[in-house]
C-alpha positions in Angstrom: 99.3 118.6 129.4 97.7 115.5 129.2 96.5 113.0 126.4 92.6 112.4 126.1 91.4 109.8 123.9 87.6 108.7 124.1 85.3 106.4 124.1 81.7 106.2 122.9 82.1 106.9 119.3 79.3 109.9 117.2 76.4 108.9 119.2 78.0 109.1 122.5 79.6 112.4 121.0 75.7 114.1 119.9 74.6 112.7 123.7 77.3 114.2 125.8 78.1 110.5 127.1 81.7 109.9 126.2 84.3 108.1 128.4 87.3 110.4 128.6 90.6 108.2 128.8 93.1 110.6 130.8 96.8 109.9 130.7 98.9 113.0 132.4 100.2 113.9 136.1 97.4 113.9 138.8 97.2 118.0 139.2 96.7 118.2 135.4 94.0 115.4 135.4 91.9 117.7 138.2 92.6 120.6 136.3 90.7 119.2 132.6 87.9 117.5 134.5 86.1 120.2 134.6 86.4 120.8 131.1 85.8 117.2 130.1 82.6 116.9 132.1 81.3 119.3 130.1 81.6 116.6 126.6 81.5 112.8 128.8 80.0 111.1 131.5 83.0 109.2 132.7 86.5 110.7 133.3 88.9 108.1 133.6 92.9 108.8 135.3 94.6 106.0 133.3 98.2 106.8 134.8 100.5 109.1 133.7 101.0 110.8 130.4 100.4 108.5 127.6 98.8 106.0 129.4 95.5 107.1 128.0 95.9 106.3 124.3 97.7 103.0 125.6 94.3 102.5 127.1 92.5 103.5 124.2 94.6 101.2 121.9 93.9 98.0 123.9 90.0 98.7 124.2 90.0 98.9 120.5 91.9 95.8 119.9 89.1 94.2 121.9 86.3 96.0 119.7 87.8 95.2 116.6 88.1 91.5 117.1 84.7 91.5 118.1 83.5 93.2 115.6 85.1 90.5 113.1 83.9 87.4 114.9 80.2 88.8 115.6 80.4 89.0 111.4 81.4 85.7 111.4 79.2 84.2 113.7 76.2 86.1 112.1 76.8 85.3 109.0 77.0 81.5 109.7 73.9 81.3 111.7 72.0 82.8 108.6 73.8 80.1 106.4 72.8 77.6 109.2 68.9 78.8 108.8 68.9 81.3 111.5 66.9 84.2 111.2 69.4 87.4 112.1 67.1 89.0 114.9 66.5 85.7 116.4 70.5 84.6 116.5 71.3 88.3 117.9 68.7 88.0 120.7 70.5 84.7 121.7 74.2 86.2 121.7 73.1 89.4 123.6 71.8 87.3 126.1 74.2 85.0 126.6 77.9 85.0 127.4 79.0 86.3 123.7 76.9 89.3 124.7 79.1 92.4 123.3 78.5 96.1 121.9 79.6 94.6 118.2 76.3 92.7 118.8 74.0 94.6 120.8 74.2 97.5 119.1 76.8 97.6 116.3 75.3 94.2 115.0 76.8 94.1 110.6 73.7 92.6 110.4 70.2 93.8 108.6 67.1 92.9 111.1 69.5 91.9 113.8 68.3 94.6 115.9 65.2 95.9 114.9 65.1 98.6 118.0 68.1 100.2 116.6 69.8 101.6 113.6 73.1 100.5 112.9 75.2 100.7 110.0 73.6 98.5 108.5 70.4 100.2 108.3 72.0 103.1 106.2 73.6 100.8 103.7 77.0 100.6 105.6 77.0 104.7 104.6 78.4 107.0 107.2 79.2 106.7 110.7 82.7 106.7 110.5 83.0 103.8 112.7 85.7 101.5 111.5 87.8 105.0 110.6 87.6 106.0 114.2 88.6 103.1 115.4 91.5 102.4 113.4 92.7 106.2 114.3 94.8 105.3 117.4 95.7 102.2 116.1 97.3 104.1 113.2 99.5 105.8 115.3 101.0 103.0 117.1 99.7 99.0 115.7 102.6 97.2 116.4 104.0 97.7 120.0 107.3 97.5 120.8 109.6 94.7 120.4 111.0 94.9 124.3 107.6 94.2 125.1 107.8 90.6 124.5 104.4 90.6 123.4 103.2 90.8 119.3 100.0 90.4 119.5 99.5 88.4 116.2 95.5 88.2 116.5 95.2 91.6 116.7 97.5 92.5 113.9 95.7 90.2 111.6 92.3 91.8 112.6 94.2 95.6 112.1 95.3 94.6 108.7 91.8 93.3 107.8 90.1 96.7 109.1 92.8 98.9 107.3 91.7 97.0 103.8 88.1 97.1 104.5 88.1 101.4 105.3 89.9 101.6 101.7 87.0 99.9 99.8 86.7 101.0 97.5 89.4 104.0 97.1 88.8 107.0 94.8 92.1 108.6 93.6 92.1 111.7 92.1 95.1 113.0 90.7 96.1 116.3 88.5 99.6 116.3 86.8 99.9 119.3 85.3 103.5 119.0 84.2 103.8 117.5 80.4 106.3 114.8 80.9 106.3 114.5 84.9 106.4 110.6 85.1 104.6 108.0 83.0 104.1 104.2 84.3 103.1 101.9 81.2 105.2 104.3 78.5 102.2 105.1 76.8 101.8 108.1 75.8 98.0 110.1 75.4 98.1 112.3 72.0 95.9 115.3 73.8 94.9 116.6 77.2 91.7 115.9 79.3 89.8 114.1 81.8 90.4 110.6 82.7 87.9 109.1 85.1 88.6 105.2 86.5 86.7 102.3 88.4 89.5 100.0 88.6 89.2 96.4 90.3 91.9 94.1 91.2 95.0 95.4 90.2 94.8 95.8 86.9 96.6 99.7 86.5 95.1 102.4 84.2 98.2 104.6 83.6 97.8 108.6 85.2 98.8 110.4 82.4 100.8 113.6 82.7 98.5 115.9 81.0 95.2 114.4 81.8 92.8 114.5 85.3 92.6 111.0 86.2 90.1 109.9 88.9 90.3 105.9 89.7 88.5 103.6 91.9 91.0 101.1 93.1 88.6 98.1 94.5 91.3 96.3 96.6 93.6 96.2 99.5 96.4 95.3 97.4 97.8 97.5 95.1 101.5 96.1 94.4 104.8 98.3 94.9 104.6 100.6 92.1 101.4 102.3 92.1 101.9 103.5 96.1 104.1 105.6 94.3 101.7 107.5 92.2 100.2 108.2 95.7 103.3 109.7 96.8 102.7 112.8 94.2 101.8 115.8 95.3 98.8 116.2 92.8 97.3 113.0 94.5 93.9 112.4 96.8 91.9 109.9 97.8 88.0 109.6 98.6 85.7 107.2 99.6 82.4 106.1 97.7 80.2 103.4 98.2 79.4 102.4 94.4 76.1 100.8 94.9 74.4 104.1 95.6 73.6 106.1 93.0 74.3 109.4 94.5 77.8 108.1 95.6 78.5 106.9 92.3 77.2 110.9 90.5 79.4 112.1 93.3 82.0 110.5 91.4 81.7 111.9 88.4 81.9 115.9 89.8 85.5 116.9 89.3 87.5 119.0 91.2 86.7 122.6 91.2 88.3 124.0 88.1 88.6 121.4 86.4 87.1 119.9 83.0 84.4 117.3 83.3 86.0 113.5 82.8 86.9 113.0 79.3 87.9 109.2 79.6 86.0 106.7 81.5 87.4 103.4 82.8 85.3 100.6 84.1 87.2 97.8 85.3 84.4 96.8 88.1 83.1 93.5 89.5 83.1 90.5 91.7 85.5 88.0 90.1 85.0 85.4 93.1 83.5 82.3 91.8 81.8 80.9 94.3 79.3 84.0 95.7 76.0 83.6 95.3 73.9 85.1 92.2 72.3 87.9 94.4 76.3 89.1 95.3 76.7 88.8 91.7 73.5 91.2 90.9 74.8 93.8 93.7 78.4 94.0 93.0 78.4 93.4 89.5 75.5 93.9 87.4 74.5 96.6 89.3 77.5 98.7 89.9 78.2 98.4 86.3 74.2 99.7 85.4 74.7 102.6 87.8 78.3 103.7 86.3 76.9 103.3 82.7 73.7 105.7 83.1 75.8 108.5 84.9 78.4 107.7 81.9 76.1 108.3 79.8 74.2 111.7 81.5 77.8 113.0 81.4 78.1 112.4 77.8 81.8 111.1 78.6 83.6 110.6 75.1 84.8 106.9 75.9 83.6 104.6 78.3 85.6 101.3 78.2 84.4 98.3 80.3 86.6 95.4 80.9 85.3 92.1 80.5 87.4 89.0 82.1 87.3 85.9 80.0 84.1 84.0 82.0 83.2 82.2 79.5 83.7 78.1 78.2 85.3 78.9 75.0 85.1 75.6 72.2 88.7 73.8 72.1 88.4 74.4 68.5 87.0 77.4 65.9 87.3 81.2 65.1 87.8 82.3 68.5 86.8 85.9 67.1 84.5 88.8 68.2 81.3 86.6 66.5 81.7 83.8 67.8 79.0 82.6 70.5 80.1 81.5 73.6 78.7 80.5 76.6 79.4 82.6 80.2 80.5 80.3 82.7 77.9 79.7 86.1 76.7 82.2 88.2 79.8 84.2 88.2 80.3 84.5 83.6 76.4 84.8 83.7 75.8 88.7 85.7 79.5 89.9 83.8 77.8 88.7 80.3 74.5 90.5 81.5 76.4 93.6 82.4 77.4 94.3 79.0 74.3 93.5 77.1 72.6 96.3 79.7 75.8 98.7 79.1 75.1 98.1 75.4 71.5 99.1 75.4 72.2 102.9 77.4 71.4 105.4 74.8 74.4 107.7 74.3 76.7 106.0 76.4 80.3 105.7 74.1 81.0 102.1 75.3 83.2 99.6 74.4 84.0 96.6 75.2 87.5 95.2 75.7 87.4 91.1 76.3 90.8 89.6 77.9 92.0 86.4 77.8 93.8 84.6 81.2 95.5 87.7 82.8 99.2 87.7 84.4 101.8 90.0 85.2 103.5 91.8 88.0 101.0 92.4 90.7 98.3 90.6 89.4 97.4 88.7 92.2 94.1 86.9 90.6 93.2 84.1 88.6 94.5 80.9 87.1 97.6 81.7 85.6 99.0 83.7 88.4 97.6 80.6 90.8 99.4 78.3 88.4 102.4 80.1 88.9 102.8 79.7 92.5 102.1 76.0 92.7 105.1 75.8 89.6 107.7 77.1 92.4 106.7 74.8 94.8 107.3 71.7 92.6 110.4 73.7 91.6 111.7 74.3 95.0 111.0 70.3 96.4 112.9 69.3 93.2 110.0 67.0 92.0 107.6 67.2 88.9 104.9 69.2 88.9 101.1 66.8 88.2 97.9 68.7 86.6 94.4 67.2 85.6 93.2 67.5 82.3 95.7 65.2 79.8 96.7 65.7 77.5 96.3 69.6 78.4 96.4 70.7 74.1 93.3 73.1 74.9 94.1 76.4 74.7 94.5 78.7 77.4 95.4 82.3 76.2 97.0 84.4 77.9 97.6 88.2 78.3 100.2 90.5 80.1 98.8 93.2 82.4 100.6 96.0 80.8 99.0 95.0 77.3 95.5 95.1 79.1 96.1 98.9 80.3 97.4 99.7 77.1 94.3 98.2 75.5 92.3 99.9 77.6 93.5 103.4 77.1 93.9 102.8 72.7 90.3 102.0 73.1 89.1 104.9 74.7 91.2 106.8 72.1 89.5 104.8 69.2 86.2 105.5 70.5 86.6 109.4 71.7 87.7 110.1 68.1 84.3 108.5 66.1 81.5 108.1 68.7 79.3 104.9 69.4 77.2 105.4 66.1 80.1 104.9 63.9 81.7 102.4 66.1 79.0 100.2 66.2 79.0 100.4 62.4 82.7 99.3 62.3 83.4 97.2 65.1 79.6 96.3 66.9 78.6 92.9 67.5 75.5 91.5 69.0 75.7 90.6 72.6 73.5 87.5 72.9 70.9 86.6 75.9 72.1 84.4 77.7 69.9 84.3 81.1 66.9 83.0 82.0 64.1 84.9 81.1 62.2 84.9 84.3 65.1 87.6 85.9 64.2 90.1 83.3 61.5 91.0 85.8 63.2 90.3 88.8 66.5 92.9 88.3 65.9 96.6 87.8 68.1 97.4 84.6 67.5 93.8 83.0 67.2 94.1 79.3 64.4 91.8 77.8 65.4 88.7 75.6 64.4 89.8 72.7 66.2 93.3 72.8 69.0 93.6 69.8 72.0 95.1 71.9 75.0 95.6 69.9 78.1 97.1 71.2 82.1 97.3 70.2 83.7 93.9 71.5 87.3 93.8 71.1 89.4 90.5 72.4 92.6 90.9 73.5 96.0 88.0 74.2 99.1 87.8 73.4 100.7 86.0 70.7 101.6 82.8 72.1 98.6 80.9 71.3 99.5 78.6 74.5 97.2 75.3 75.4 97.7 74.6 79.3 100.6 72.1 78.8 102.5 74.9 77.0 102.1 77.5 80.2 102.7 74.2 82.2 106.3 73.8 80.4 107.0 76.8 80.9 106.7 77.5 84.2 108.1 74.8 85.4 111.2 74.9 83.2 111.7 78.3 84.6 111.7 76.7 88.2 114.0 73.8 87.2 111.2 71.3 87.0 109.0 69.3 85.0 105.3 69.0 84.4 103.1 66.0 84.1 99.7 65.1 84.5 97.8 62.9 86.8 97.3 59.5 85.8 94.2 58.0 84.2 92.4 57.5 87.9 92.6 60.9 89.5 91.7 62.7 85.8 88.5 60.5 85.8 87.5 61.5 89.3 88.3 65.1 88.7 85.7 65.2 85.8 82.9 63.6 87.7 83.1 65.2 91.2 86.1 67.6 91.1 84.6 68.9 94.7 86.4 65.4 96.1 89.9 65.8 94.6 90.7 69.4 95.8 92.4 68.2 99.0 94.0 65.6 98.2 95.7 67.7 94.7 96.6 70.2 97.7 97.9 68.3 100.1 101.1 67.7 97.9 102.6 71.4 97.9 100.5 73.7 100.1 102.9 72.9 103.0 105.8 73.6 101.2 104.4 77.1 100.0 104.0 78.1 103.8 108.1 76.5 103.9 109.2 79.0 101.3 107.6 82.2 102.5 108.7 81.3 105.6 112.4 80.5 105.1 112.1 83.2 102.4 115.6 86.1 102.9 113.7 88.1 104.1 110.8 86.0 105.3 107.3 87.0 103.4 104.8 86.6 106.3 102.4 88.7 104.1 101.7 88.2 100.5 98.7 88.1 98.3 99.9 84.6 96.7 99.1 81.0 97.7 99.7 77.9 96.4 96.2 76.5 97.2 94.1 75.5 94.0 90.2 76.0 94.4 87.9 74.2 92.6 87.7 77.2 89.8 91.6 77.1 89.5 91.0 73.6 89.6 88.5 73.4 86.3 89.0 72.9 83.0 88.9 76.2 81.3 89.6 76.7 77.5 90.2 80.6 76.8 90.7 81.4 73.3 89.8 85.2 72.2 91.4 86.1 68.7 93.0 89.6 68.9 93.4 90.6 65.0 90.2 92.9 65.2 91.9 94.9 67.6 95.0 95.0 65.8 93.1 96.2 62.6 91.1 98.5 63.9 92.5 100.2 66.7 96.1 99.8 65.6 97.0 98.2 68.7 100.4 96.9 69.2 101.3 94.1 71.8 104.0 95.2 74.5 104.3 91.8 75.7 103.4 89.2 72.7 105.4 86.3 74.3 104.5 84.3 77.5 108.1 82.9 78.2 111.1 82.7 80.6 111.7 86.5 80.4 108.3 87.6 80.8 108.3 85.2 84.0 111.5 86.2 85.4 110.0 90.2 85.2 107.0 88.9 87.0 109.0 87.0 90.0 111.6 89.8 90.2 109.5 92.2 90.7 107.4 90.2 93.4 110.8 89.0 95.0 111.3 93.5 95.4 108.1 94.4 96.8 108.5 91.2 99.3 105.6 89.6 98.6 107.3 86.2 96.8 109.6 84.1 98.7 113.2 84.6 97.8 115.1 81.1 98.4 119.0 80.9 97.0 118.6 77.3 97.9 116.3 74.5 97.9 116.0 72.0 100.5 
């Protein structure tokens, strides 16, 4: 018997010119040579058995770092002016020549001669799965070793996230009350179809198909057990091509067509550029809504984060006009004014205000959060900008977003868009320049009426930022202040030059507590470091009653307090990804 990884990947597979790495006893390796000839150009006795995958293992640990730092170093040469075929042609004939460059280049026009991945879109190839297939079977090597390779365990973590984006769960729970996550509860049975993004959990209900696109390598401790269930698959799709995204849409064989569809897509970081924006946003969101709508789904509910400068004082309803903020509010605005405009597409539209909860691992509040435990575990008060703080920033739980979600699809499924946009439509106003119209396929034209169901949706608490400032750090033991009249002044003129220095005071400590943590929480989603858009001034106030009257919605979480906090940390102290400290320092 002997153990036979290889080398060489599907093209050296279709050309017969694999490397076979042998492991196994010396008359065994003569006896499969024969028979491995046949498939590869190089037979290779590694040693005895096992010592083939071993072999394989390390080679790939090479290839995947490369592959990483080639992206890296292409990527900053094209933000550094250099054009991608000219940069490659330098690397592969230099000393950072490697096959990540010279022909597996993540690059478009890197290597005109060939066609790598990223010729075909990133589609296919199976690459990075291939790669990660031995690695699965044996990442971490053992302890006696003396040896933990911390490099390559980073770059194995980073490869495992990026071969799961996005996911595509299917699951079928036949069984009437098998297991419910949220406690809500679906009146009939049918066809739930998701596109979920960061961690924001659209319950699989017992008697419906769910499908769900889970856009992230994090998915917090309890939804890893909805994988666990028998009834549970998973798929991969690329979501900005349209024949991936009908793919999605087909349900299993036997089953009803999707019933329910949940859109919870998008690029929430700030700081990408608009043409990211267009891709993974606006685009994505265009292609869902037109397949949506050839499906003649009975809800489609997109979820719309709150990227918008809200005025410190007013209505705060459905009507009022508000302005998206940069780059980033602009393409989630524009998504839903083209969403709005698909004829026979059931859409609406559920608007959130600052999002926290168990698992959320995004935005300001949860950011907020962290830095509140640092100040609470170095015993000293906790400084923001912005005095006196008495603008509001709303807030909403997670659970109360997926239970908003789901009444609204129920709302809508039950009366169709025509009546819906008689009772709860409102005008989605233009808010782009006029010259993209032409520029983006799927732009609608300034003057287009689009009118669509908007509901907002926050909790009860009506906080301003020094409220959530009180009290999280309360909760730690601490007290919050704000910076005094020099840094707040500097902050609103060139907020770029304060980051660091606003850092400097707690990020250390952060890496302290996860690392004198019981157990220590080398890995976790959370930071203490403030950007510039945690950083910003944001007012978010979105006035819920609508929802309430219409779709009878009823809050699970109205209250942003110390119990709602200590769920939150409790349950990110179980899954390990919060530090645990009995004692401060």
């Amino acid at each position: 018997m002997i153990d036979a990884p290889v080398s060489g990947g599907v093209a050296g597979a279709k050309a017969g010119t694999l490397s076979f790495l042998v492991g196994g006893t010396n008359d065994a390796f003569h006896r499969a040579s024969p028979i491995l000839a046949h498939m590869g150009k190089k037979i290779i006795h590694c040693g005895p058995s096992g010592a083939g995958l071993a072999a394989k293992i390390c080679n790939n640990l090479v290839l995947g770092v490369q592959q990483i730092v080639v992206g890296e170093a292409m990527l900053l040469g094209q933000k550094l002016g250099l054009e991608p075929a000219i940069l490659a042609g330098v690397i592969n004939s230099s000393t950072g020549a490697c096959w990540a460059s010279s022909v597996n280049n993540p690059v478009a026009g890197a290597l005109p001669d060939k066609e790598p991945p990223c010729t075909r879109d990133y589609e296919g190839g199976f690459a990075t799965s291939l790669m990660l297939k031995p690695l699965a079977a044996s990442p971490y090597p053992p302890p006696c070793l003396g040896n933990p390779l911390r490099l390559s365990l980073v770059r194995i973590s980073i490869l495992f996230a990026e071969s799961n984006f996005p996911e595509i769960i299917h699951t079928n729970a036949p069984s009437p009350n098998r297991w419910r996550i949220t406690g809500l509860e679906p009146e009939d049975s049918g066809q739930v179809l998701g596109f979920a993004a960061h961690n924001v959990l659209i319950p699989p209900y017992p008697t419906y198909h769910c499908l769900l696109i889970q856009i992230d390598s994090y998915l917090g401790a309890e939804f890893p057990k909805v994988l666990e269930q028998p009834t549970v698959e998973y798929r991969q799709a690329n979501l900005t091509i349209p024949s991936a995204v009908a793919s999605c849409f087909d349900p299993p064989e036997g089953q009803e067509p999707y019933t329910y569809v949940f859109d919870l897509t998008g690029e929430i970081q700030w700081n990408f550029a608009e043409k990211v924006q267009v891709e993974k946003t606006f685009n994505i969101a265009r292609l869902l809504g037109v397949e949506a709508a050839k499906r003649k789904v009975k809800a489609y509910v997109r979820l719309q984060h709150p990227f918008y400068e809200c005025k410190e004082k007013g209505t705060h309803d459905e009507k009022e006009d508000v302005k998206p903020d940069d780059v980033l509010g602009t393409w989630w605005h524009e998504s839903l004014r083209m969403l709005a405009a698909i004829d026979d597409l059931n859409l609406v539209i559920l608007r959130t205000a600052m999002v926290y909860g168990p698992y959320v691992h995004y935005g300001v509040v949860m950011g907020f959060l962290a830095v509140a435990a640092v100040y609470g575990y170095i015993k000293q008060p906790m400084k923001a900008l912005w005095s006196p703080g008495k603008h509001p920033t709303h807030t909403v739980h997670v659970e109360d977003v997926a239970g908003g979600l789901w009444a609204c699809a129920e709302w809508m499924a039950k009366i169709g868009r025509t009546e819906a946009n008689a009772i709860a439509g409102e005008e989605i106003l233009f808010k782009n320049e006029k010259s993209k119209v032409k520029q983006v396929e799927g732009m609608i034209p300034a003057d287009h009426k689009c009118i669509a169901p908007l509901f907002n949706i926050e909790d009860d608490s009506q906080v301003t930022m020094a409220d959530v400032g009180n009290i999280f750090t309360s909760y730690f033991g601490t007290t919050f202040e704000f910076h005094n009249l020099v840094v707040n002044t500097m902050a609103k003129f060139k907020l770029d030059d304060t980051v660091e220095e606003i850092n400097e005071s707690h990020v250390g400590y952060w890496t302290e507590m996860i690392t004198k943590s019981n157990p220590p929480v080398p890995n976790t989603p959370y930071t203490a470091y403030m950007d510039i858009y945690h950083l910003k001034k944001h007012v978010v106030s979105f006035n819920a009653q609508k929802l309430k009257e219409i779709v009878d919605y009823k809050l699970r979480r109205p209250k942003l307090d110390h119990e709602t906090v200590k769920e939150v940390i409790d349950k990110l102290k179980a899954e390990g990804s919060w530090p645990n400290l009995e004692q401060t320092p």
